[in-house]
C-alpha positions as CSV (number, residue, x, y, z in Angstrom):
1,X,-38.5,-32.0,-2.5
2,X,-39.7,-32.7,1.0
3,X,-37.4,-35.1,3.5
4,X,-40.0,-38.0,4.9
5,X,-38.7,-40.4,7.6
6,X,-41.1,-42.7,7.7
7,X,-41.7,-45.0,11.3
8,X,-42.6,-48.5,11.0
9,X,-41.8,-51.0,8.4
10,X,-44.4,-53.2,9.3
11,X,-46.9,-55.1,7.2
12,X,-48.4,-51.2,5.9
13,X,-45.1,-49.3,6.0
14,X,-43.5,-51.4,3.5
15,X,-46.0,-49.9,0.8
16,X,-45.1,-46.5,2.2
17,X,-41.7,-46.8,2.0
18,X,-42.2,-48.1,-1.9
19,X,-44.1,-45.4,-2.9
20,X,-42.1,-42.5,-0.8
21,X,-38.5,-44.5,-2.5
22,X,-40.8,-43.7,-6.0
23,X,-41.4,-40.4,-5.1
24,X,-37.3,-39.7,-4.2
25,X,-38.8,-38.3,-0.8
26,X,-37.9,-40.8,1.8
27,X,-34.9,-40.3,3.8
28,X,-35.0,-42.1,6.7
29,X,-36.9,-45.5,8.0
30,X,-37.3,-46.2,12.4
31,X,-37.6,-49.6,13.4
32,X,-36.7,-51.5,16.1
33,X,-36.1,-54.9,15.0
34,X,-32.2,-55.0,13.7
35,X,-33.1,-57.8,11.3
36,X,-35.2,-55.6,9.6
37,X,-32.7,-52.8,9.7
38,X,-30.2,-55.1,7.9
39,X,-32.9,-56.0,5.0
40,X,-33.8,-52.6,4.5
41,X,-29.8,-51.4,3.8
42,X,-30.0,-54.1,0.2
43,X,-33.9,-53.0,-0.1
44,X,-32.8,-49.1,-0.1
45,X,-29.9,-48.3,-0.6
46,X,-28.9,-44.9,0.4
47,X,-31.5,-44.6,3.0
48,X,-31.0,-44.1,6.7
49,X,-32.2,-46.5,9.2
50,X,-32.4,-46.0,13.2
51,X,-33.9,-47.8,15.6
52,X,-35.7,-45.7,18.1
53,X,-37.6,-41.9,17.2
54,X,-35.1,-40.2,19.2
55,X,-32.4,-41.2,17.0
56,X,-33.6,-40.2,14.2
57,X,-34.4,-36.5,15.4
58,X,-31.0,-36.5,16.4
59,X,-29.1,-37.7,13.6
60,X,-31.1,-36.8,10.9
61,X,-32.4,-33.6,8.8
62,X,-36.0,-34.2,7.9
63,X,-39.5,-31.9,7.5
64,X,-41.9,-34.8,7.4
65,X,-42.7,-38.2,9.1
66,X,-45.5,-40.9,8.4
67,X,-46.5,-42.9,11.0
68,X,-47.2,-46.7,10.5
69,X,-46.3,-48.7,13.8
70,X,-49.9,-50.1,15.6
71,X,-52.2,-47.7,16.3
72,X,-51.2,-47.8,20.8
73,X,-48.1,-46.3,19.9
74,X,-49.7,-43.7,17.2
75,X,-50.6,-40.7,20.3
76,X,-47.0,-40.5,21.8
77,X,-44.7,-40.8,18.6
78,X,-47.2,-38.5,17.0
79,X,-46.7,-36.3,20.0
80,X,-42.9,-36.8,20.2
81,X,-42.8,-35.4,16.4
82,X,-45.3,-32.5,16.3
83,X,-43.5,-31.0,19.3
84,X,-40.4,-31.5,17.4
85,X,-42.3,-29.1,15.1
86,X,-42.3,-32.3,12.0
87,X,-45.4,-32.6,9.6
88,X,-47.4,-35.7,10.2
89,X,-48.8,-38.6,8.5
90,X,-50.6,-41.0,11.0
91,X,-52.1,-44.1,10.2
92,X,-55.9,-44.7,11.0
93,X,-57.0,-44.7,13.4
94,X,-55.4,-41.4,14.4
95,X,-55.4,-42.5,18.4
96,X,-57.0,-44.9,20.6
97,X,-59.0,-41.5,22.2
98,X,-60.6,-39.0,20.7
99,X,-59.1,-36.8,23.6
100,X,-56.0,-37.9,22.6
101,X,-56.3,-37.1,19.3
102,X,-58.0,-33.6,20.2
103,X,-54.6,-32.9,22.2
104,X,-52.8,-34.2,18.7
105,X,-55.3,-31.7,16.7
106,X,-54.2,-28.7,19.6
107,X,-50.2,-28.9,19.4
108,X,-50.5,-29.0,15.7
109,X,-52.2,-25.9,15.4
110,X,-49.9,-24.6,18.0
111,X,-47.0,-25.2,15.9
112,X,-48.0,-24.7,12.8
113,X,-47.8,-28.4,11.5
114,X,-49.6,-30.5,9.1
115,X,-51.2,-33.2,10.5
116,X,-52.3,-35.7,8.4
117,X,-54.4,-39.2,8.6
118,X,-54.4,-42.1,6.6
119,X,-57.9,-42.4,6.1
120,X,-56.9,-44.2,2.3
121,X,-60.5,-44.5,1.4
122,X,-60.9,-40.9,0.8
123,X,-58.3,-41.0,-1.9
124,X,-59.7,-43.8,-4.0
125,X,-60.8,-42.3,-7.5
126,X,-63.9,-44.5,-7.2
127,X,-65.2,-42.7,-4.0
128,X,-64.6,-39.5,-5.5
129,X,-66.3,-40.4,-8.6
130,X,-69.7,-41.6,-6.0
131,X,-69.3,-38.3,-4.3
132,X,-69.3,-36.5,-7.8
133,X,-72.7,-38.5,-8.9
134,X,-74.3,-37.5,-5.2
135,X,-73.2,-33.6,-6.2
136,X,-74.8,-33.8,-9.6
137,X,-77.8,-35.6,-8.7
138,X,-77.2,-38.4,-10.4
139,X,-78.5,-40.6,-7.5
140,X,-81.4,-38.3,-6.3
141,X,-81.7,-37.9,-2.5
142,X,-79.6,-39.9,-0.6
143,X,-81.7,-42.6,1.2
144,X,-79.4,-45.5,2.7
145,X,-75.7,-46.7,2.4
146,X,-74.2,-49.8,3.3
147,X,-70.5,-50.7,3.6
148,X,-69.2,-54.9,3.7
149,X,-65.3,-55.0,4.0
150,X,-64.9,-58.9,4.8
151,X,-62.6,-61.4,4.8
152,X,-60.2,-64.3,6.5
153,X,-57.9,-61.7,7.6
154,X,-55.4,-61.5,10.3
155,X,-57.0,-61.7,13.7
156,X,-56.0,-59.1,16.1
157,X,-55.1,-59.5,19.4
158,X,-54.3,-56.0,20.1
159,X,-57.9,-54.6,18.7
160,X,-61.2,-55.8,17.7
161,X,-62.5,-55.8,13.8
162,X,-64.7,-52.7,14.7
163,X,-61.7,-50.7,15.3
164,X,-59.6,-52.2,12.7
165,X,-61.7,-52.0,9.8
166,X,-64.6,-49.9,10.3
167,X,-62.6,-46.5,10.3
168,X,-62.3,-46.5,6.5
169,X,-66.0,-47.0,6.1
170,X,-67.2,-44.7,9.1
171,X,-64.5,-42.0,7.4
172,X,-66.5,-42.8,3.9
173,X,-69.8,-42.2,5.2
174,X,-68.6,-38.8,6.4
175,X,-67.3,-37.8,3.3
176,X,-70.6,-38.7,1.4
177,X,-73.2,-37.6,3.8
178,X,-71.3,-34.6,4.7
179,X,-73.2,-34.6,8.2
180,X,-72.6,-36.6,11.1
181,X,-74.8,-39.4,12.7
182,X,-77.7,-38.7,15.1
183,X,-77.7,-41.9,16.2
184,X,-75.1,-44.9,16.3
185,X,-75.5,-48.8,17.7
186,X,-73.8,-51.8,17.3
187,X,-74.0,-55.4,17.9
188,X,-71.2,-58.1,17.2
189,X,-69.7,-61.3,17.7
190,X,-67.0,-62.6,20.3
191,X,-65.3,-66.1,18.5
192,X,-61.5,-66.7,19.2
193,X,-60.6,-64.0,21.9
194,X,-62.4,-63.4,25.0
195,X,-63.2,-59.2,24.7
196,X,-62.7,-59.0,21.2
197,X,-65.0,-58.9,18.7
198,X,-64.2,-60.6,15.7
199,X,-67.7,-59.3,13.7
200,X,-69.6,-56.0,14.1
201,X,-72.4,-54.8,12.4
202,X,-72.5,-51.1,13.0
203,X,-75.6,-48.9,12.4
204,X,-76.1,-44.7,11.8
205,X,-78.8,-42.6,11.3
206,X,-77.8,-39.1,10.0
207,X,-80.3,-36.3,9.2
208,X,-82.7,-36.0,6.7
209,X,-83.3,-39.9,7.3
210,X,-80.3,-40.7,6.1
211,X,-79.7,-44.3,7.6
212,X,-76.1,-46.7,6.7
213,X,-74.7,-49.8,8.0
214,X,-71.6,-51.6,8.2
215,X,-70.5,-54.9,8.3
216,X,-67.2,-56.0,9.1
217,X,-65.8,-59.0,9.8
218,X,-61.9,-60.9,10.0
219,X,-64.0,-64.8,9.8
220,X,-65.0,-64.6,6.1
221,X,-64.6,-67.1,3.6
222,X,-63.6,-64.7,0.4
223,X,-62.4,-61.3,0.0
224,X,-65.4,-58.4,0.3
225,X,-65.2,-54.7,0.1
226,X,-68.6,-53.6,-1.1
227,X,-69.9,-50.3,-0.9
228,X,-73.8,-49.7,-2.3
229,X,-75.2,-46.2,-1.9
230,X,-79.0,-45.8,-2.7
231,X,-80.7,-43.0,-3.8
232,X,-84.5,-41.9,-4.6
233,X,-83.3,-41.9,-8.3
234,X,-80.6,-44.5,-9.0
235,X,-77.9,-47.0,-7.0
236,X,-74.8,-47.2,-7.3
237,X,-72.1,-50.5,-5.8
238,X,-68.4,-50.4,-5.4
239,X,-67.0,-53.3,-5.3
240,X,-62.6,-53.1,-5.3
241,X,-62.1,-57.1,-4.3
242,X,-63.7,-57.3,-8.1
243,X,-61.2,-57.4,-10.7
244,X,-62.9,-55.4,-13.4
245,X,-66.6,-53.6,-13.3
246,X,-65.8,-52.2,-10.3
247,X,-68.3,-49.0,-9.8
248,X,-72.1,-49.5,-11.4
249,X,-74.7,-47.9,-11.5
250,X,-78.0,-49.3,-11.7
251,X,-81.0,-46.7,-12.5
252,X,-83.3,-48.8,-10.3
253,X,-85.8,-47.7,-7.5
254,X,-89.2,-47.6,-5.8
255,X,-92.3,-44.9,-7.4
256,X,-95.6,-44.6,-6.4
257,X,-98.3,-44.5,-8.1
258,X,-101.8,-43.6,-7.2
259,X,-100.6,-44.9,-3.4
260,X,-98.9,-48.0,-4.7
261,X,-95.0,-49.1,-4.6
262,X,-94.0,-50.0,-8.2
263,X,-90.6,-51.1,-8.6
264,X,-88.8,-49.2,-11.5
265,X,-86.1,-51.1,-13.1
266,X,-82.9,-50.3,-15.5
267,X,-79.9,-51.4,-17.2
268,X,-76.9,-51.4,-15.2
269,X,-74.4,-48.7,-16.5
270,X,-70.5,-49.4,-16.0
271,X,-68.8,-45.9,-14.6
272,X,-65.3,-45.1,-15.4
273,X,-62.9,-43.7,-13.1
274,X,-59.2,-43.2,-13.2
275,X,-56.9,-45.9,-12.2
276,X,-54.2,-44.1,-9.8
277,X,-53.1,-46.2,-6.6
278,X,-55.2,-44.7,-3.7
279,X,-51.8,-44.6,-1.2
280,X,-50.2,-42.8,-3.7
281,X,-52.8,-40.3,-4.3
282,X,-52.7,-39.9,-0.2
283,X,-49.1,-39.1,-0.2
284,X,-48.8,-36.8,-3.0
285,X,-51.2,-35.4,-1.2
286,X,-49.7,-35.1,2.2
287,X,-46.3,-33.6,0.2
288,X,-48.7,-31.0,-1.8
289,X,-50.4,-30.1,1.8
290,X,-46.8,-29.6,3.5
291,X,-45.8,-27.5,-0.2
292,X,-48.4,-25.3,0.1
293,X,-49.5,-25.3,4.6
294,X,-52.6,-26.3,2.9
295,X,-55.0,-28.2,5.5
296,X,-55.6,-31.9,4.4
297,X,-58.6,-33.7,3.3
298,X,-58.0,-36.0,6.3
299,X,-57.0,-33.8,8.7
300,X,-57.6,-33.8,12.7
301,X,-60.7,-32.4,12.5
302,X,-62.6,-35.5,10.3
303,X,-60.4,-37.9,12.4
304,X,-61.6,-36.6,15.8
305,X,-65.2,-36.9,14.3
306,X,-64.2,-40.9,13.2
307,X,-62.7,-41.4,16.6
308,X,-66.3,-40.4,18.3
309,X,-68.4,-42.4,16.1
310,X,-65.9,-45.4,17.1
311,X,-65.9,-45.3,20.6
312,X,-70.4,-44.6,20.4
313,X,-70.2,-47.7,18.6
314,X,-67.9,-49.6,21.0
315,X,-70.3,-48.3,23.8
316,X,-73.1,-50.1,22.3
317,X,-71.3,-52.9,21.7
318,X,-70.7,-53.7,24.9
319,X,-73.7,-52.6,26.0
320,X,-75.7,-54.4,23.6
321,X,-74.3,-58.1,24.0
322,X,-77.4,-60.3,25.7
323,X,-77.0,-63.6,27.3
324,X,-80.4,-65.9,27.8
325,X,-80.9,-67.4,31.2
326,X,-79.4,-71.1,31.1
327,X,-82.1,-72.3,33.3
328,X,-85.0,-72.3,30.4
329,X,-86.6,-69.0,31.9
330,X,-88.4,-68.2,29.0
331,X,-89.7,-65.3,30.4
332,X,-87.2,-63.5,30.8
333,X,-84.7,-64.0,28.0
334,X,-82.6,-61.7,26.6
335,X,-84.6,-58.8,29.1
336,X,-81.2,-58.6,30.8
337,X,-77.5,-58.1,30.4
338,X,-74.8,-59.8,30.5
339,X,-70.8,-59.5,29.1
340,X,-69.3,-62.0,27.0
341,X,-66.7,-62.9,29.2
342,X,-69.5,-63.4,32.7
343,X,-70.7,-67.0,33.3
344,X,-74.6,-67.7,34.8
345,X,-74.4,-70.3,36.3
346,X,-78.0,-73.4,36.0
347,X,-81.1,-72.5,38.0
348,X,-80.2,-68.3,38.7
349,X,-83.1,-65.8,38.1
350,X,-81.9,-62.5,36.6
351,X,-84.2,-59.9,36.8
352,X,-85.6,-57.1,33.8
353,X,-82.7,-54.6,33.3
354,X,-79.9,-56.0,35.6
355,X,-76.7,-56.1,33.6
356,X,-73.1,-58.0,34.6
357,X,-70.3,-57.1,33.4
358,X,-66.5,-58.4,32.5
359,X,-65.3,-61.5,34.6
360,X,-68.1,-62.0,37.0
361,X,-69.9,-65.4,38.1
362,X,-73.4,-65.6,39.1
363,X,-73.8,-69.4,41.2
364,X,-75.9,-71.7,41.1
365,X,-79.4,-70.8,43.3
366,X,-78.8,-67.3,43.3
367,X,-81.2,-64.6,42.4
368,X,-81.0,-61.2,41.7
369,X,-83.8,-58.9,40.9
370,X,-84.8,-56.0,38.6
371,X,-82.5,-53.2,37.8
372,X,-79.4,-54.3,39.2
373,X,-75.9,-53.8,38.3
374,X,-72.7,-56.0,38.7
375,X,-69.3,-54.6,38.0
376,X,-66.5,-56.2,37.0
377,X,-65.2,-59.4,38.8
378,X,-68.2,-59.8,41.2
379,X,-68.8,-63.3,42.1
380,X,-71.8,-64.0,44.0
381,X,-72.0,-66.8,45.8
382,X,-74.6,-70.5,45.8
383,X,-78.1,-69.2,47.0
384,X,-78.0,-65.9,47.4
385,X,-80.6,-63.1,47.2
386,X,-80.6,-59.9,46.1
387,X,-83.4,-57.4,45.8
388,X,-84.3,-54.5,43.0
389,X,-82.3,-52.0,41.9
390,X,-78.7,-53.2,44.0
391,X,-75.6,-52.0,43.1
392,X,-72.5,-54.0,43.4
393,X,-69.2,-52.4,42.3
394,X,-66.0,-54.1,41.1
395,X,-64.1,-57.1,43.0
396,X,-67.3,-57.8,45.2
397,X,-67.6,-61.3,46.5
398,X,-71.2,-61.9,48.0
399,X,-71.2,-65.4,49.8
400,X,-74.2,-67.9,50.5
401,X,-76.0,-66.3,53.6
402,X,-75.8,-63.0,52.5
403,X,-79.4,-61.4,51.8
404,X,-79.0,-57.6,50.1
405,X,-82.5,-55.8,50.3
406,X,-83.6,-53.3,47.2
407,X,-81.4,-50.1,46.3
408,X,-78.3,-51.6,48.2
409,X,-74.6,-50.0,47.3
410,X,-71.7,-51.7,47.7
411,X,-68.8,-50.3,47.1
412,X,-65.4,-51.2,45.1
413,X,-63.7,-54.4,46.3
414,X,-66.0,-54.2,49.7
415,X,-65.9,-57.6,51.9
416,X,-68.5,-59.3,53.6
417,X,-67.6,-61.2,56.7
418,X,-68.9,-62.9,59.7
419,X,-65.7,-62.6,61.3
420,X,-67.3,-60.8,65.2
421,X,-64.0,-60.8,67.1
422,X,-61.7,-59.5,64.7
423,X,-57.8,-60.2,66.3
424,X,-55.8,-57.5,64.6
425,X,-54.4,-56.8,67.9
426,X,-53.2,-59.9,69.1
């Protein structure tokens, strides 16, 4: 049997370390907090505990490690142990980067090692069962998919809900489509943290018209995880926060006849599937995959491809946040925009196209024209104009008096003075 240290023994590694105890595999547990190291001696008996990575690969023999400490600190300990030549389990998501986890996917195939990710979706029997019922056609041509994972969870500070829960359901689409998206956007909602978004809504198009969405969300009143996958022939809904019923399939859909839409309709039909823990599944797994140097089902490769569709989304996200003007301009709401954390000030005029980004203040008076772009911390000052298509990089201060004419650059952290007589040598 395979030695598995296992790093973190946090709110998700406690379930690893239960099941890896079950599975007479775990050897060793890293964390850094000595009153955890003290509860895990009466918790596990027998087992090692260190507190830092390079302890452990110096005191102790073991092939295989899973990862569970927050995902900033996944690309280096990952690193640390893949160079150490160890087989890896990481948590989702794999990195922060999908360079980073490129790099990950490089030094693994350089030495040989499994590397592994946690995407625990993929080893739920009811997601296997959907993909069986897409293979044999039970659904007919795949036509739309839509994933809600909801709930009053814990907030992050550290991460928004996009890249804390969205990773199971972007690495489910995957697996079901078996294509990746052409297209990606997202919009979502900023409420306790400036920066973070505590609601997303993401949406893909894949080929063959293929469309999904997902919904995700920390400010919920009651528990959600809902998947419903639609087909030309039949739908089917998982739904895991129920307690029995889960997966259904409804024999439901649109025909046409003689150019009409008439709705077809059917008795729901309950579908079996097996009952086996999902995390267990995915560490048998991993232990099977470092047995035989057999590559995973969530290997690198599909994580890379989940990292990707992330950061598009996270692109569009904060691209795609619109703030109207506060001075009743009609006209010309939501044509522009503007970050979450930028304040308009009463009476501006923000022209077609402009966007402003983290931190910066538009005053009072001011107006800025078509096409323009604000960096990050920009403040421009009461009254001041600028023209179309102006460019104003980070840490810019433009003050009253100042007039900037169309397709004017100004460069990072640039000041403006009316200082003629500069004494610098006095």
């Amino acid at each position: 049997m395979k030695r598995i240290a296992l790093i973190g023994f946090g709110q998700w590694g406690k379930h690893h370390a239960r099941i890896l105890h079950e599975m007479n595999t775990l050897t060793a547990i890293v964390d850094s907090s000595p009153i955890v190291r003290t509860r895990l001696g009466s918790v596990f008996p027998g087992i090692k505990c260190y507190s830092s990575l390079p302890e452990l690969l110096e005191k102790c023999e073991f092939e295989g490690a899973v990862i569970a400490t927050p995902a900033e600190n996944h690309y280096e300990t990952a690193t640390i142990l893949l160079q150490a030549k160890k087989d890896i389990l990481v948590e989702k998501p794999l990195a922060l980067f999908s360079k980073q986890a490129q790099e990950l996917e490089r030094i693994a195939s350089h030495n040989q090692c499994v590397l592994m990710v946690g995407h625990l979706l993929l080893y739920h029997p009811a997601i296997h069962k959907i993909k069986e019922l897409i293979k044999n056609n039970a659904l007919g041509k795949l036509q739309y998919i839509y994933s809600n994972r909801l709930n009053l969870g814990v907030v992050r500070k550290e991460e928004n809900i996009l890249w804390s829960f969205a990773p199971h359901d972007i690495s489910v689409l995957q697996y079901l489509v078996e294509s990746d998206p052409v297209e990606v956007d997202a919009k979502g909602a900023i409420i306790f943290q400036p920066g973070i978004h505590d609601v997303t809504i993401t949406t893909l198009r894949y080929p063959q018209n293929v469309y999904a969405h997902i919904h995700v969300s920390w400010v919920h009143p009651f528990k959600e995880h809902r998947l419903v996958v639609i087909g030309d022939k039949s739908m089917i809904v998982f739904e895991d926060s129920k307690k029995e019923h889960k997966l259904l399939l409804y024999p439901k859909g649109i025909d046409w006849l003689n150019g009409e839409p008439i709705k077809r309709e059917g008795e729901f039909q309950v579908i079996e599937y097996a009952e086996d823990e999902p995390l267990k599944l995915e560490l048998r797994h991993f232990l099977e995959c470092m047995e035989t140097r057999s590559k995973p089902l969530t290997d690198g490769q599909q994580a890379i491809k989940v990292l990707r569709i992330l950061e598009l989304a996270q692109e569009r996200l904060q691209l795609g946040t619109t703030s109207p003007l506060q001075s009743g301009n009609k006209e010309e709401l939501n044509s522009f925009f503007v970050h979450p954390t930028a304040v308009i000030d009463e009476g501006c005029e923000v022209g077609e196209g402009t966007k402003v980004w983290h931190f910066s203040h538009i005053q009072k008076g001011t107006r800025i024209g078509k096409h323009c772009t604000l960096g990050q911390n920009v403040n421009i000052g009461n009254n001041v104009r600028v023209g179309n298509n102006v460019k104003i990089q980070n840490n810019v201060s433009v003050y009253e008096g100042v007039t900037l004419e169309d397709y004017v650059f100004c460069g990072p952290s640039m000041v403006f003075t009316n200082v003629v007589d500069p004494r610098s040598e006095f």
